[in-house]
N, C-alpha and C positions, 0 to 999 in steps of 0.2 A: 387523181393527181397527187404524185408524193411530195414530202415537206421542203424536198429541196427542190422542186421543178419551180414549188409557188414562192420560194427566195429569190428566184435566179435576177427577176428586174428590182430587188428589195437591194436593201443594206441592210448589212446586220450589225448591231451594237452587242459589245463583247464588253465586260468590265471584268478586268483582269486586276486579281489582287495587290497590291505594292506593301513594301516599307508604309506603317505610319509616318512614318517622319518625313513622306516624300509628298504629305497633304492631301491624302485620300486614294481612292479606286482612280487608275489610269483608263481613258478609254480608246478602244482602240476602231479604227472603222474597216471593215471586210465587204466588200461591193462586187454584187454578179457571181453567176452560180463557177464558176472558175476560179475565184480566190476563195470562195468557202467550201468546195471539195479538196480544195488539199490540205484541211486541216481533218482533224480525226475528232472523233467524239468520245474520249475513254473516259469512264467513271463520269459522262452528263450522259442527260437527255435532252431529246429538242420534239418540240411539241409541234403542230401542226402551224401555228404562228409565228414560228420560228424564234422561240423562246428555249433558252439553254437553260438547264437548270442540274441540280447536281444529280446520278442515276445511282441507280439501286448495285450493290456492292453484290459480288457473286460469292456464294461459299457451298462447300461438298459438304454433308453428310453420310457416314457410314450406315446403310439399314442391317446390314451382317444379313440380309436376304438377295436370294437370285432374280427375284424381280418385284418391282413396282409396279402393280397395275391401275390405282385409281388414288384418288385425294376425295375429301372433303370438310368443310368448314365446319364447327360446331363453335358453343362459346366457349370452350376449352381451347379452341387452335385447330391448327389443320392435321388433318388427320390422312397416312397414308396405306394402303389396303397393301397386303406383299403377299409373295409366292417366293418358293414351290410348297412352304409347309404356311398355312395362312396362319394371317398375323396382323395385326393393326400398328402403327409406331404414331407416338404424337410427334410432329417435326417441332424440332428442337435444336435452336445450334448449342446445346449445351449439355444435348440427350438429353432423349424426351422418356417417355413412358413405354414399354410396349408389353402387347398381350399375345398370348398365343390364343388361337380359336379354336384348336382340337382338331376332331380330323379333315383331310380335305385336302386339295393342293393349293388354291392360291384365292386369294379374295378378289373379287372381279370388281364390284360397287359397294359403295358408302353412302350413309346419307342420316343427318343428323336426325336425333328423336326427340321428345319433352323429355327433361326428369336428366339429363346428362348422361343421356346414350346416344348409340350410333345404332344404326341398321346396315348389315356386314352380308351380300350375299358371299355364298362360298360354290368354288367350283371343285368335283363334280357333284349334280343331286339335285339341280335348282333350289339349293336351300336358303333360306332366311334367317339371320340369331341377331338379336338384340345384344347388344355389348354394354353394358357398365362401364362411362370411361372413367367412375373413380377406382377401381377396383377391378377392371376385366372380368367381372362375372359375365359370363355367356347362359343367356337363355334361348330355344329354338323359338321363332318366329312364325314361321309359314315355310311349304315345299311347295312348289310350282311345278305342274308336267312339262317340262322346259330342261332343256340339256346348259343351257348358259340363263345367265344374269348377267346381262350388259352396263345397264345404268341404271338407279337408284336416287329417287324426286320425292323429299316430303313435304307434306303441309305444317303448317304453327299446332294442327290437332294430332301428329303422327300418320295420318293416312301417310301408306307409301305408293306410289307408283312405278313400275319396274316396266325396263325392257328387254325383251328376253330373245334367247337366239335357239331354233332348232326345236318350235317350230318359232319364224316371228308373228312374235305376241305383245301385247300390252295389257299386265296384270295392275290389277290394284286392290292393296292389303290396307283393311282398316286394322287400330291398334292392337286387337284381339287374334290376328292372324288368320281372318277369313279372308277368300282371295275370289275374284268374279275376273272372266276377262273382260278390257275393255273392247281392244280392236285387233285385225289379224293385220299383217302390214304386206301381205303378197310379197314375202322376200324371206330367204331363211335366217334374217338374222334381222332382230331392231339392237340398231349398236348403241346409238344414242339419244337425245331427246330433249326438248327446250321450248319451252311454255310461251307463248304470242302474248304480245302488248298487251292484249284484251284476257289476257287469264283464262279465255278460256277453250283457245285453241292449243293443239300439239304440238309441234314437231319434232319427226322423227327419223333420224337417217339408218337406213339402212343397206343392207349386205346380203348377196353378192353382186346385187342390181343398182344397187348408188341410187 
């Protein structure tokens, strides 16, 4: 059920800015889903309780790359993976940092490390490099017998866990860059991947079977 189905027998309370001098917030009442669909919601959000609140402001950055293919979070900020020549950018509406990774075409997955690095697969080669994000030093990681690197999952100790396409596979690299598989997923591709409530199941979706 969406936010405005579960309005529709509610009233909604709107406090709309005024003049100090007019003795406070005006309020105004909007009743039934018919007088609150013809207003718009530009620069708020509305919450599942039907609570308006201010939203999140939209803005472009330049990557000067042909393609974006993955993000992820470190405590430096967010971090975004590009092609066709791979390259790391810290998002930044002010510019951010960015590394080039050497050779390769595009970085497929990210995934934060200890020490303020990242873990960068690059495509082609199933390869793994550890990035430096004070400084973009690149160091090789692990190679995987695998044509892609899909997504990229670390632990608080670096273990990484990778999902890989062509064949799919589920690798996992401790810090040192030894690699065991974990599981084969009957599909030629694991695209991506996400850890169950109980930490200790998988999930994994994959390609070209869904």
């Amino acid at each position: 059920m969406n936010a405005l189905t579960r309005l529709a027998p509610l009233a909604l309370l709107l406090l709309l800015a005024t003049p100090a001098t007019a003795g406070g917030p005006a309020t105004e009442r909007i009743a039934g889903h018919d007088a609150f669909a013809k207003g718009t919601l530009e620069n708020l959000s509305l919450d599942a309780d039907g609570v308006l609140r201010r939203g999140q402001a939209l803005a472009s950055v330049p990557l000067k790359a042909d393609t974006a293919w993955c993000t992820a979070r470190s405590k430096q900020g967010v971090w975004i993976g590009l092609g066709n020549k791979p390259a790391i950018y810290a998002a930044d509406l002010d510019g951010g940092k960015r590394f080039e990774l050497g050779d390769g075409l595009m970085v497929t997955a990210l995934a934060p490390l200890p020490g303020d690095a990242l873990a960068a697969a690059i495509f082609p080669g199933g390869r793994i490099v550890k990035v430096s994000t004070k400084d973009g030093k690149v160091t090789p990681l692990a190679k995987l017998p695998v044509e892609h690197i899909w997504a990229l999952s670390s632990s608080a100790t670096g273990v990484l866990t990778a999902a890989c396409g062509v064949p799919g596979t589920l690798y996992r690299i401790d810090p040192f860059g030894a690699a065991r598989k974990l599981a084969d997923v009957d599909d030629a591709h694991a695209r991506c991947m996400e850890a169950g409530p109980d930490g200790k199941t998988l999930y994994v979706g994959t390609a070209p079977k869904g």
